[in-house]
N, C-alpha and C positions, 0 to 999 in steps of 0.2 A: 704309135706302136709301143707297146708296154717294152719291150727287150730287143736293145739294137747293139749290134756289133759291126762297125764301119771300117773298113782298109785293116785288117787284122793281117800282120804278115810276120814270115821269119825261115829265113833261109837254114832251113834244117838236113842235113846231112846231105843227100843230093839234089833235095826237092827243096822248091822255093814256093812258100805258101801265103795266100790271098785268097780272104775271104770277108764278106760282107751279109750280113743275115740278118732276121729281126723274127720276133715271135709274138705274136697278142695273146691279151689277159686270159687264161682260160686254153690256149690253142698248145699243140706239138708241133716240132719241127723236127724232121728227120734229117739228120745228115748220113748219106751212107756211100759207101764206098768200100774198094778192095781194103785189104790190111798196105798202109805203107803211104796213103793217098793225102793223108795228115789232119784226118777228121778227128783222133784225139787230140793232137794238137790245139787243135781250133778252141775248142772244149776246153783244153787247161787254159788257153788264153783268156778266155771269156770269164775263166772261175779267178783267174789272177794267179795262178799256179806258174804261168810262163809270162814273160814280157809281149803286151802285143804288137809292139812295133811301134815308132814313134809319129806315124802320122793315124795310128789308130782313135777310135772311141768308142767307149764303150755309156752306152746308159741305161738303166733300170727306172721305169715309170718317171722316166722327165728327169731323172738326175745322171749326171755323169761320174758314171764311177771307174774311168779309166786306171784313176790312180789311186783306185780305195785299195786299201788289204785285204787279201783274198777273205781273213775272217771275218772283216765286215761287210760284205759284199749284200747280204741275206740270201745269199743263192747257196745252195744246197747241191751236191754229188753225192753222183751212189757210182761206184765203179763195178767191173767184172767180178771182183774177188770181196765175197762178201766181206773179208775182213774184221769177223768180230773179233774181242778181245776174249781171249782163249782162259780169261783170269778172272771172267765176271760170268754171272749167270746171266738166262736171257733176257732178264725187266732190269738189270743192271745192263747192259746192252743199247736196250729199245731207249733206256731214260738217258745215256749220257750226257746229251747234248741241254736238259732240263737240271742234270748234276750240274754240269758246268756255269749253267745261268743264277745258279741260286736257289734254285726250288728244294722246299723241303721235302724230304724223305717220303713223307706220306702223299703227299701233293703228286710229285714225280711217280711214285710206284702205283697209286691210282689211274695217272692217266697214262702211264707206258701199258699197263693191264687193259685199257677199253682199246688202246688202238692194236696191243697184239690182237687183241677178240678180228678186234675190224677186219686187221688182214688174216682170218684162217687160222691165229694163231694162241687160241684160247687154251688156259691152262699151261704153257708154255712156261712162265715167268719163272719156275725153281729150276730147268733146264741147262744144262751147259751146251757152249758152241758146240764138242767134239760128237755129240748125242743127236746133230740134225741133219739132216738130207741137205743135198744142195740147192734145192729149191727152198725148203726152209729157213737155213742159212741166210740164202736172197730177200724172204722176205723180212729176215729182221731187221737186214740190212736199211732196205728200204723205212720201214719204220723209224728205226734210227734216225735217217735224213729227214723223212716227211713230220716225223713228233714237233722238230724245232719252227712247222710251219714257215718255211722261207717261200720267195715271194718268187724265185725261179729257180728250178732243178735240174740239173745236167744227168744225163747220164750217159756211160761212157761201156758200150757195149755189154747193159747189165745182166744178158740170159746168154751172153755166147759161151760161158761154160759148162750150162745146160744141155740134154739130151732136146730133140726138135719135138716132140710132143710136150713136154715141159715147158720149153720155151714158147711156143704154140700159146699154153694155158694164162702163163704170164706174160704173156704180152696184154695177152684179152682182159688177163683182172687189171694190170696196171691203165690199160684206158678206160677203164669202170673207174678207178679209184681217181687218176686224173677230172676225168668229167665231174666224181662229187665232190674231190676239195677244192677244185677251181685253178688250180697253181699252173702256170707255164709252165713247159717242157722242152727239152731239148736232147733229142735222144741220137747218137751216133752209133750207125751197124755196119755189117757186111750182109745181112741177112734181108734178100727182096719180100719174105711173107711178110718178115717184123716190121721192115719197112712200112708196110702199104697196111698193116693194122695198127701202128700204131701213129701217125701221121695225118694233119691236116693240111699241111706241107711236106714236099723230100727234094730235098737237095743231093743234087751227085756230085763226088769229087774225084779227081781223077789227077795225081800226078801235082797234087797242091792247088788246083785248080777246081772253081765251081763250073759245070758242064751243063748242068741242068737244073731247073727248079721249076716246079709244079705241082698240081695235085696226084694224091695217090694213085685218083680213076686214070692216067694219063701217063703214068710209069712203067716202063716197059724194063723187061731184064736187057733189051739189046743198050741199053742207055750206059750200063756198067761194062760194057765190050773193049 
């Protein structure tokens, strides 16, 4: 299995949380659950954001990276709140994580410009943050994360700020966009459509606890009851 997460726990506020999941090369995993069930938790645990508890492990394609740092991880977040930086335009934005690495100017604003095009977002690159819709927003976000090509992606509830026809839309483009760059995923909702489109697995949690896991055909809304 490309992405495993073993005995992940930690006693957060009244809930005590445990969880174990894995993901293959190419595939989604849904984690969903009410708000409070501690399926972001789960999620910062994986990305290295929280401690995952001491009989945990964590490994990415055969290596263990329990105790790597979250920046070396090669896993990628996109959270709810797009987040851009309100100081830089949009190809200054989409490139940071290529600023960061080294890439020169021209290198980086060329290929931040073909993957804005990719997601919807052509012509976009002299824009500022305060000038886009929230879906917009979303997708630069998402570029931003997917530009630096990491080898698994978390996402942390990234359309529930969205209206449900939006969110509808972007579910459907992100598992287009998933299927053609290949990358794992790991997406945690409260939302059963999101769930079951975007999922080749869903896992339920409930109260820190996994409940269920199965395929989407096989998901029922009584399973979050």
């Amino acid at each position: 299995m490309f992405f495993t997460a073993e005995n992940l726990h930690m006693d957060w506020e009244s809930v005590s949380i445990d969880f174990s999941g894995c993901v293959d090369s190419g595939k989604m995993l849904v984690i969903v659950g009410h708000s409070g069930s501690g399926k972001s938790t789960v999620l910062k645990m994986m990305a290295g954001l929280l401690p995952p508890g001491k009989n945990a492990r964590i490994t990415l394609d055969g290596t263990d990276i329990t105790k790597t740092p979250a920046g070396k991880r090669h896993i990628g977040m996109v959270f709810q709140s797009p987040a851009l930086f309100s100081h830089m335009r949009i190809v200054d934005n989409a490139a940071y994580s290529l600023a960061a690495a080294g890439m020169r100017r021209k290198e980086r604003y060329e290929k931040a410009s073909e993957w804005l095009s990719r997601f919807g977002l052509e012509g976009f690159e002299k824009r500022w943050p305060d000038s886009l819709s929230g879906g917009e927003a979303q997708r630069v976000s998402l570029v931003r994360t997917l530009i630096a090509e990491p080898r698994l992606v978390l996402f942390d509830e990234p359309f529930s700020a969205l209206d449900a026809p939006l969110r509808k839309k972007l579910s459907e483009e992100l598992r287009q966009w998933q299927k053609e760059l290949g990358f794992a995923g790991i997406v945690v909702t409260h939302d059963i459509e999101e769930a079951r489109a975007l999922g080749d697995e869903i896992t339920v949690m409930k109260g820190g606890k996994q409940v269920w896991s199965g395929l989407p055909a096989d998901f029922e809304e009584s399973l979050l009851v």
